[in-house]
C-alpha positions as CSV (number, residue, x, y, z in Angstrom):
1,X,7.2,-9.9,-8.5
2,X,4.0,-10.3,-10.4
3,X,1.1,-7.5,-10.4
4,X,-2.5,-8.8,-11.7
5,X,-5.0,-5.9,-11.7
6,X,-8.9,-6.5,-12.1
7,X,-11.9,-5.1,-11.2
8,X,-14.2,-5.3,-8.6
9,X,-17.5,-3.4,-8.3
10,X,-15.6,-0.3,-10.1
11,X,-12.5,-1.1,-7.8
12,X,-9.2,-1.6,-9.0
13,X,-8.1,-4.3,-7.8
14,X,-3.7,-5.3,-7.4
15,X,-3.0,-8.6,-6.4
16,X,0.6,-8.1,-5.7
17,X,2.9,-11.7,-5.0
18,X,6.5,-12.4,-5.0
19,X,9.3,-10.0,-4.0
20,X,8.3,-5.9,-2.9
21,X,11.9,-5.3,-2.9
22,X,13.5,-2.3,-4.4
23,X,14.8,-4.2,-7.3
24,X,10.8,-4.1,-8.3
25,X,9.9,-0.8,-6.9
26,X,9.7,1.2,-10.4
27,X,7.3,-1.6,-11.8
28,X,5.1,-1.6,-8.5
29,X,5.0,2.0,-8.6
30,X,3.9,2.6,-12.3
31,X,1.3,-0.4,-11.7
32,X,0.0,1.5,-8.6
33,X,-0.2,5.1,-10.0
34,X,-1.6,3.7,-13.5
35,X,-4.4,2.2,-10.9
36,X,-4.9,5.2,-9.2
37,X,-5.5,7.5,-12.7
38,X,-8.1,5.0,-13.9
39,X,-10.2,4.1,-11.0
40,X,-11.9,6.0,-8.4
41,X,-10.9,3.2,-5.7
42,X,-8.0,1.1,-5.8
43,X,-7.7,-2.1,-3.6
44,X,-3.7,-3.5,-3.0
45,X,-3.5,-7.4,-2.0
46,X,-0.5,-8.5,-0.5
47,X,-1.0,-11.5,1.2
48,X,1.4,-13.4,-1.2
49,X,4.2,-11.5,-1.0
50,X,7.8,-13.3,-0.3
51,X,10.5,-10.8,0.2
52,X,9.6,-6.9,1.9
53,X,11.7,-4.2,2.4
54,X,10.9,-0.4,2.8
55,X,10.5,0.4,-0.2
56,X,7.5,-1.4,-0.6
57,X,6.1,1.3,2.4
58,X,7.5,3.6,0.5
59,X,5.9,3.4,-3.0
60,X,2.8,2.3,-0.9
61,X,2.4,5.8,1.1
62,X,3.5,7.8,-2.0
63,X,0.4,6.1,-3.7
64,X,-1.9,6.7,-0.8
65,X,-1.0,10.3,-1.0
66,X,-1.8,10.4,-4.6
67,X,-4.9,9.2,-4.4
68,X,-5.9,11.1,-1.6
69,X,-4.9,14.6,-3.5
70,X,-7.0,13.5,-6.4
71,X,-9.9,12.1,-3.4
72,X,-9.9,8.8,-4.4
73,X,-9.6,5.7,-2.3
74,X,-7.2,3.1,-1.2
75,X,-6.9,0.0,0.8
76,X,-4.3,-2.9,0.9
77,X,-4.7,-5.9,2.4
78,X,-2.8,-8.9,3.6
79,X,-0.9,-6.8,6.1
80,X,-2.5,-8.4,9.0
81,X,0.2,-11.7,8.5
82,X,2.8,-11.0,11.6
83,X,5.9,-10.4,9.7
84,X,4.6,-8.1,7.5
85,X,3.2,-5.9,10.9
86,X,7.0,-6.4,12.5
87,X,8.9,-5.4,9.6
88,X,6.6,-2.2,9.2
89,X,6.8,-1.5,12.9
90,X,10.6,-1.7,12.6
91,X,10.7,0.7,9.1
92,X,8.4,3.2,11.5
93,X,5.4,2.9,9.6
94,X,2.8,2.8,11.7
95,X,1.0,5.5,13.1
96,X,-1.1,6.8,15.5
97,X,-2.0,9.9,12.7
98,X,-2.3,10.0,9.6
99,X,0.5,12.0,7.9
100,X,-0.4,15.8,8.0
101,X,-0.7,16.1,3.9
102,X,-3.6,13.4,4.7
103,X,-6.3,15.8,6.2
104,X,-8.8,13.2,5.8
105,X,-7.1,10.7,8.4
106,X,-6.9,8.0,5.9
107,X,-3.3,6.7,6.5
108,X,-2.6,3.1,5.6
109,X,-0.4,2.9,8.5
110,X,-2.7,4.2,11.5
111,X,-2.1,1.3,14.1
112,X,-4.0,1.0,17.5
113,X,-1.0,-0.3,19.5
114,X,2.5,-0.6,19.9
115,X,4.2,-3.3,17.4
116,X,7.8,-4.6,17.8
């Protein structure tokens, strides 16, 4: 796995390729909550990623939840690629709600329909 962070318009910005995998789940977790403490808006790009498994939702939704506490925002993109939406669907990801510590309906997992 290999994390590049950089700035955009006061956004950090994580441009995350490789393997999400919980062999690199500590790493991607310190990179994302080091993100979170320094900007007030942090951008994940995964549209390079190799490997996935549910610990990348995981760290992911224990991020979101940390930024959301301290009202800052966060976005990841490069989830739109079909495998990534299956394997998500299959982990029970998606929602319909955001999770109910999320009061401000911000969930990186709301979904509009039913995935496989």
């Amino acid at each position: 796995m290999d994390i590049r962070h950089t700035q955009k318009n006061g956004c950090e910005v994580l441009t995350v390729s490789g393997s999400l995998t919980v062999k690199h789940a500590k790493a991607l977790r310190e990179s994302l909550l080091e993100a979170v403490r320094k900007a007030p808006a942090v951008e994940v790009n995964v549209e390079a990623i190799g490997d996935l498994d549910v610990t990348f939702a995981q760290v992911i939704c224990s991020a979101h939840r940390m930024a959301a506490d301290l009202n800052k925002q966060m976005t990841i993109t490069g989830l739109e690629q079909e495998r990534f939406s299956q394997l998500l669907g299959r982990f029970g990801f998606f929602r319909h709600i955001g999770c109910q510590e999320n009061t401000r309906k911000s969930c990186l997992w709301l979904h509009d329909h039913e995935t496989s």
